[in-house]
N, C-alpha and C positions, 0 to 999 in steps of 0.2 A: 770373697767366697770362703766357705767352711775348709776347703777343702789345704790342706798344708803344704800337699806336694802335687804337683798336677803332672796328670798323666799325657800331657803335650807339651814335654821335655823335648824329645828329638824332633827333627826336621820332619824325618820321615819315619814312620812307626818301625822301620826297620835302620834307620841310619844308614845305609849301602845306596852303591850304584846298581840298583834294581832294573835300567834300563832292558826290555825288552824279556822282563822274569815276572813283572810286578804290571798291575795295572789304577792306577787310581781310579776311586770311584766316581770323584766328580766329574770325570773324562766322560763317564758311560752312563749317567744317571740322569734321569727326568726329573723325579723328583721324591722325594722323602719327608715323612710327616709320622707326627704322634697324635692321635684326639682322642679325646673322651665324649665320647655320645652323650650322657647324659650332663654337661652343660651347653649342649644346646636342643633342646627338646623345645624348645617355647618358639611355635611361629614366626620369624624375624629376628629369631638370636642364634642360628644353627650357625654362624662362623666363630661361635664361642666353645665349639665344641673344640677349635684348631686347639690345640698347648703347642706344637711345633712346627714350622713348613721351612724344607729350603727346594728351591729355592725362596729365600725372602722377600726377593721381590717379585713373586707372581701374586697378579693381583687378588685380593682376598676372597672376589667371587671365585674365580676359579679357583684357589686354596678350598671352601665350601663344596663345589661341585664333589671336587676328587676326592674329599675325605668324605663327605655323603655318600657316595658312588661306592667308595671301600665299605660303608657300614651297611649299605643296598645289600653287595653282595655277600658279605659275611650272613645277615637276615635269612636272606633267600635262600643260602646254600642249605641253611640252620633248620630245613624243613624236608632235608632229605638224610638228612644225620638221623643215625639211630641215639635218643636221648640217653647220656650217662650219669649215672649219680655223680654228684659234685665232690665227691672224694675221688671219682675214679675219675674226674677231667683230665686231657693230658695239658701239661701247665703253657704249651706254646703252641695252641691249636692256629690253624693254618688255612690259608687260602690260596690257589695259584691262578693269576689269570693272565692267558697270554692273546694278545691282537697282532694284527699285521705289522705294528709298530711298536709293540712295547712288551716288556716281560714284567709282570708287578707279582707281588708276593704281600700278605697280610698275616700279623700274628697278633691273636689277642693277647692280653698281660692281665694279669693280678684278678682272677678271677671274673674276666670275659671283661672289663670295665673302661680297660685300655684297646685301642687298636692302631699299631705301630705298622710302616708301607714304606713299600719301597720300588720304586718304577725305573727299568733299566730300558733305555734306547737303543731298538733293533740294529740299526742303521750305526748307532757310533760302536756298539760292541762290534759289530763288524769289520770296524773302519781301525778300531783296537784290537784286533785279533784277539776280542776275550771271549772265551766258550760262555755260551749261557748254559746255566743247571741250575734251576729251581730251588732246590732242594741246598745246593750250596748256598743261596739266595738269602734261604731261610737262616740257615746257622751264624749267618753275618749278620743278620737282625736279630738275632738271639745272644749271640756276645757283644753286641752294640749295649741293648738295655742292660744284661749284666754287667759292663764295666759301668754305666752310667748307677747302675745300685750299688755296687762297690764303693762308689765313693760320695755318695747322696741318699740311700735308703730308697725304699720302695716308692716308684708314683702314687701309689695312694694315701700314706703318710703325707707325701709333701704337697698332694692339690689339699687335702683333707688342711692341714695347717694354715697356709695362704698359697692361692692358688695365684696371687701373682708373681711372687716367690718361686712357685714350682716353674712355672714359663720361663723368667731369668734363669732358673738354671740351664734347664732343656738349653736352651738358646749359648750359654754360657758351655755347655759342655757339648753340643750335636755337632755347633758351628765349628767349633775344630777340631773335633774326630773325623765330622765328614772329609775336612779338606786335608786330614791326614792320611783317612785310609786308604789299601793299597790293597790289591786282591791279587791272587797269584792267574798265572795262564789258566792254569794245569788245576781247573775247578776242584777237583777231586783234595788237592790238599787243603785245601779252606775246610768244605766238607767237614772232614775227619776232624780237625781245630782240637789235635791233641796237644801234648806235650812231648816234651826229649828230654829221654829220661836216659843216666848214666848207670847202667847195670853192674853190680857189684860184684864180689866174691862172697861167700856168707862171712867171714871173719870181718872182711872189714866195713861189710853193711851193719855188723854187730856193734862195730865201734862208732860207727854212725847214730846208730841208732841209743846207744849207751851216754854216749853224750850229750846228744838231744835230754834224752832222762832226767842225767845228771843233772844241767841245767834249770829243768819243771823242777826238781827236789828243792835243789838250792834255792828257787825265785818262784815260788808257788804264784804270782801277779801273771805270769806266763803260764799262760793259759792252751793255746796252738803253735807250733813250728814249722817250716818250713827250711828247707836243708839242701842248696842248690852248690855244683861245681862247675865252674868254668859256664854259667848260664844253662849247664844240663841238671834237672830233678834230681833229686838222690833219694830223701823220703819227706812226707810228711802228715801233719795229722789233721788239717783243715777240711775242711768238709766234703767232700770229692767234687762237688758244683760247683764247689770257689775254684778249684787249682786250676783252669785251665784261662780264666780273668788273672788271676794274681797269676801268673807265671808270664802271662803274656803282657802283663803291668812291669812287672820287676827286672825283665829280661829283655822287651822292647824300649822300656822309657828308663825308671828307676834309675837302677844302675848304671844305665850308659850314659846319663847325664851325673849322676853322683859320680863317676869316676873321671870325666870329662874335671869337673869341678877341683877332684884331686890333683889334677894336673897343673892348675892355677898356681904362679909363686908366691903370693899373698893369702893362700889357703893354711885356713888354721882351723880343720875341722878335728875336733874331740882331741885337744892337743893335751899334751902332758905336763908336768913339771919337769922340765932339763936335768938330766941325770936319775931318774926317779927310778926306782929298782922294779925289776920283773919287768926290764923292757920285752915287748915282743911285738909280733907283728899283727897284730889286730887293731881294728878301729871299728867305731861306729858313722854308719854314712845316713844314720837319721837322729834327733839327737841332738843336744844342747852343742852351740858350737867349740864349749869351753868347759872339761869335765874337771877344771880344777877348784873352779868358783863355788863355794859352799852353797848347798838347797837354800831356797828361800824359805820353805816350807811349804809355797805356796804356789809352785812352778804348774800352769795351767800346759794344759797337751800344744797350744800356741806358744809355748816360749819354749818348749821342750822340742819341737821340730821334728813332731810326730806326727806322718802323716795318720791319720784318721780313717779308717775304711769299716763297709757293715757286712758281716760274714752269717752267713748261713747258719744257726741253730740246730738243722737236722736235714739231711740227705733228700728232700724232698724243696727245699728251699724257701718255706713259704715263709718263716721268721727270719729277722736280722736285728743282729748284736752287733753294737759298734764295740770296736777296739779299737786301740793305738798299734802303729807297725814299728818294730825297732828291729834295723839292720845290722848285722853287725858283721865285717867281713875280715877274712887273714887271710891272705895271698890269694888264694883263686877259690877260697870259701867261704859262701854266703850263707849265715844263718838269718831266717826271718820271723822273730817273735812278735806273736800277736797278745794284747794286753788290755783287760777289759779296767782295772782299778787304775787311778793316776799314777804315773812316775815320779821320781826325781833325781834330780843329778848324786844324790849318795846312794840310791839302788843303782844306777849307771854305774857309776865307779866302782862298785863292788860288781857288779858283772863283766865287766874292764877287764877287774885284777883276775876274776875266774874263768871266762870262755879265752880271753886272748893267749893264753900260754898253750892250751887244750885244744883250741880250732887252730893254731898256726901249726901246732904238732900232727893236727890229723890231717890237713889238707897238705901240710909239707909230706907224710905218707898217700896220699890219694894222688899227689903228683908226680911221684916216684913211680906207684906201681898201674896207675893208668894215664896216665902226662893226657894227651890228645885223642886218647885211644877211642874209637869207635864200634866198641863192643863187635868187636869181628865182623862187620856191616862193611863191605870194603866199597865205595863209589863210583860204581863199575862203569860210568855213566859212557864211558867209550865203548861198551858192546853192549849195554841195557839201562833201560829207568826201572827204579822200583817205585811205591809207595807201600809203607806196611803201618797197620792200625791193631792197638791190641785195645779195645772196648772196656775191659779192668781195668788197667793199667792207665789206659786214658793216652799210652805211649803211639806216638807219631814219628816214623824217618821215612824220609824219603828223597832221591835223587832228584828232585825237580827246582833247580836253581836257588831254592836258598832249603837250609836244614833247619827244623824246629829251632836252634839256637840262636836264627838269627845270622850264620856264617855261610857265607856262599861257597859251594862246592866249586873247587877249580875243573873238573873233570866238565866241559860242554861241549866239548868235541862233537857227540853226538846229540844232531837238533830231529825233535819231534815233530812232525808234520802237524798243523792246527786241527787238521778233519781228524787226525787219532784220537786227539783228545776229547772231542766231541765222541766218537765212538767209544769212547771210554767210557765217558758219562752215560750214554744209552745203555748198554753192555752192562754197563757192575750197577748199575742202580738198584735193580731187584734182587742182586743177587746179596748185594751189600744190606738189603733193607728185609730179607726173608725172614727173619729170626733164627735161622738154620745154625748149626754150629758146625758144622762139615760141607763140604759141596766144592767144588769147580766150576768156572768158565771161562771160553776159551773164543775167540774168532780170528778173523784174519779179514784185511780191510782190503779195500782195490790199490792200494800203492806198496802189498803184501808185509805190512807193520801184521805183528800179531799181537794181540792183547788177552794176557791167561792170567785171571783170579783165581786164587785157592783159598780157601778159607778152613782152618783146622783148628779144633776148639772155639772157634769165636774169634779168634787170630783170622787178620787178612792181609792176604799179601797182594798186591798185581803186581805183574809184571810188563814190560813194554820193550818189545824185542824187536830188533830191528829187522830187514828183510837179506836172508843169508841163507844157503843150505845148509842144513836139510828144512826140507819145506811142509812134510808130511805131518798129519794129526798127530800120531803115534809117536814120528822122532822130536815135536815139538815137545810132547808130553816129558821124552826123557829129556830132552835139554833142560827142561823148568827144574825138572827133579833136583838135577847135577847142578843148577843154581842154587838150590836153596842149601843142599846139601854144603855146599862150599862157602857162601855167602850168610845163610840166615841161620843154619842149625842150629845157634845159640839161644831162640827165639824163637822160633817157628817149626814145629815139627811133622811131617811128611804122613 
C-alpha cells in the first residue's frame, strides 16, 4: 500500500482501558457499506454498484438489496428537497432512517456520486448501554471518509484510475478502522469531534508562533504546520477541515506508536554521530532512520519514511494536495511539517541542527510555565460533567471519561444515569443546531439530574448536575452562573 505510516498503529484508537466509557462499533453495528450507483445501472450488474460491505460475509444479494434500498431512499427523499445550485450543495448531505430494529444513516460524498451507510442494531445498542443520536451517527461517517482521504485521495480519483484498486483500498483500510473503532457513551462528545486545544498566554503563543515562521523562512519546502504539546493543539495553519483528521491521526495512532517504538533498546531512529556538537533534545519520529548517511540525491518519500497524506487546498475541501508529513519532536513538543516538493536527508540534517536547539528551548519553557495545566478547566466530575464546544476554534473538553488528549480523567466518582444522556441528546440537539449565537436550555429529568446548556458567542457549554439542593429554576440558574464563573471564565463568558 501507498501508504507509509498506517493509521492502525494502536490496539485501540485510544490505547486505554476504555472499559465501560467507550463502546466499539462492531459490538452495535448491522452493517456498513460504500457504493457508487452508477456502476451498477445495467440490469443484472446492480451488485457492481457495492465498492464496500462489512459485514463481508453477508451474502452479496442482500449487500444489493440494502445498498439499493439506501439509493431508493436517498431518490425518493430527493423529491421533496427544495433544489440548490450545485455550488450551494451542502458537501455531506444526509439521510436518517429509523425502524423497530435499526437506526441507519446515509451521506452522499464528492458530489452526490458516492453514498456511504451505516446501520446500528436497536436491540445490541441497548444491550451496550449506547445512546443512539443520529446526528452523532452522521459525524462518524464523516470522519470515517476524511481519514480514509487523508491518506488515499478522493473516491473519485481512485474508482476514476482503477476501480479495482479503489475496492482493495476501501477493503484495506474500512476493515480495520471498523474493528478499531470506539464511540464514546456520552453521544454528545463524538458529536462535537473537536480538538484540545492548550490556550496560551499572548507572549508565549508569540513565541510559538515566531518559531513556526522561523522555520517556513529557513526551509521554504515547508509549506503547513502544525504545533502540538503534550497531544494538546497549540497552533496551526492547515486547512481547518484537515485538523480535526490529522489531530485525531497524530495524537490517537502516530505518536503513540512512534514513541512506543522509542522505547525499543535496538532503536536507532535519526541517530547522530557520537559526540557531535549542538547536542540537544530533538529528534525526528518520521524520517530517514539514519541522518548521518549522505543524500543519495535521489531519496524517494519511500526510503525517507514519510508518511504521505492529501490535505485540503481551500476551506471548502473539494481539492487535495499530497504532501509528505515530517515530525519532529523535543521533549513534549511536536512540530508537524507538511511538505509538497521531495526531501532529503541533507535538508533533514540541517533542520536537525536548526529546530532541535529552538523547539527543546521552547517546550522546556511551555513545561515550566504550563507542565499539566488545564487551562483553569478544573474536573469537577465529583459534583458535575461538563462538555464545552467552541465552533472557531474547533476546541472540545469535556469531563466524560476520556479528554480530547486521549487521557482519562481520574475524577468518576460520579456516574451518569444512561436515560440523562439520552435526554441530553433530545434536549441540546435544536438548541445546538439553531445557528443562534446566544440562548439557554435547561430541564430536569424524573430521577432529578438537571441538564442546562448555554451558549454565548457561539461557545457551548452544558452542563450535568447531579440531583442536590436547591432544586428550584432560579437557584439552578445561579448555581450554573457560579460554575462557569469559577470553572470556565477563561473561555466562556456569561
Amino acid at each position: 500500500m501507498m501508504m507509509t505510516h498506517s493509521f492502525f498503529g494502536n490496539s485501540s484508537l485510544y490505547g486505554l482501558d476504555t472499559t465501560g466509557v467507550l463502546c466499539k462499533v462492531m459490538d452495535v453495528m448491522e452493517h456498513f457499506f460504500i457504493c457508487h450507483p452508477e456502476s451498477g445501472r445495467r440490469e443484472g450488474s446492480e451488485h457492481e454498484r457495492i465498492m464496500f460491505f462489512s459485514p463481508s460475509s453477508e451474502r452479496t444479494d442482500k449487500q444489493t438489496d440494502i445498498t439499493g434500498l439506501a439509493e431508493a431512499v436517498v431518490n425518493f427523499t430527493e423529491n421533496f428537497s427544495q433544489p440548490q445550485p450545485e455550488d450551494e450543495t451542502p458537501e455531506f448531505e444526509h439521510r436518517y432512517v429509523t425502524t423497530t430494529n435499526f437506526a441507519e444513516v446515509y451521506i452522499r460524498l464528492e458530489n452526490r456520486k458516492f453514498i456511504m451507510g451505516l446501520s446500528l442494531n436497536r436491540k445490541s445498542c441497548q444491550e451496550m448501554d449506547y445512546t443512539l443520536h443520529l446526528p452523532t451517527l452522521k459525524t462518524i461517517l464523516v470522519t470515517a471518509y476524511k481519514t480514509f482521504k487523508l491518506f488515499f485521495g478522493s473516491f473519485g480519483r481512485l474508482i476514476e484510475a482503477n476501480p479495482k484498486v479503489f475496492k482493495d483500498r476501501l477493503n484495506y483500510f474500512f476493515s480495520r478502522y471498523l474493528s478499531l473503532l470506539k464511540v464514546n457513551q456520552m453521544p454528545l462528545v463524538d458529536y462535537f469531534a473537536g480538538v484540545d486545544f492548550l490556550q496560551l498566554e499572548s507572549v508565549d503563543f508569540l513565541r510559538v508562533e515566531t518559531l513556526t515562521a522561523q522555520v517556513q523562512e529557513q526551509f521554504p519546502q515547508i509549506e503547513k504546520v502544525m504545533f502540538l504539546y503534550q497531544n494538546r493543539l497549540m497552533w496551526y495553519s492547515v486547512s481547518k477541515v484537515d485538523v480535526i483528521v490529522l489531530f485525531r491521526y497524530l495524537t490517537q495512532s502516530f505518536l503513540p506508536t512512534s514513541l512506543r517504538a522509542e522505547l525499543k533498546p535496538d532503536s536507532h531512529l535519526n541517530r547522530r554521530p557520537s559526540g557531535s556538537p549542538g547536542q540537544h533534545e530533538g529528534k525526528f519520529l518520521s524520517g530517514p532512520s539514519d541522518l548521518t548517511r549522505p543524500s543519495s540525491g535521489d531519496d524517494s518519500p519511500k526510503d525517507m519514511k514519510c508518511p504521505v497524506v492529501y490535505l485540503s487546498t481551500d476551506e471548502e475541501s473539494r481539492h487535495l494536495s499530497a504532501s509528505q508529513l515530517i515530525v519532529y519532536r523535543a521533549l513534549n513538543a511536536t512540530m508537524c511539517m507538511f511538505v509538497k516538493k521531495n526531501i532529503n536527508r541533507d535538508i533533514l540534517h540541517d533542520l536537525d541542527a536548526f529546530l532541535g536547539p529552538e523547539l527543546s528551548k521552547l517546550a522546556s519553557r511551555i513545561g515550566e510555565v504550563y507542565g499539566n495545566s488545564n487551562n483553569g478547566i478544573k474536573a469537577e466530575a465529583d459534583y458535575f460533567h461538563f462538555i464545552y464546544y467552541n465552533p472557531v476554534s474547533l476546541s472540545v473538553k469535556t469531563s466524560f471519561g476520556l479528554s480530547t488528549d486521549g487521557n482519562s480523567n481520574n475524577t468518576q466518582s460520579l456516574i451518569v444515569p444512561k436515560n440523562v444522556y439520552r435526554m441530553a441528546c433530545e434536549v441540546c440537539e435544536n438548541f445546538i443546531a439553531d445557528g443562534e449565537q446566544f440562548g439557554q436550555v435547561q430541564c430536569k429529568g424524573d430521577d432529578d439530574w438537571w441538564i442546562v446548556g448555554r451558549k454565548s458567542n457561539g461557545r457551548i457549554l452544558i452542563l450535568f448536575l447531579p440531583p442536590r439542593p436547591p432544586t428550584t429554576v432560579n437557584d439552578v440558574d445561579g448555581y450554573v452562573s457560579q460554575i462557569i464563573k469559577t470553572h470556565f471564565d477563561s473561555i466562556f463568558v456569561i
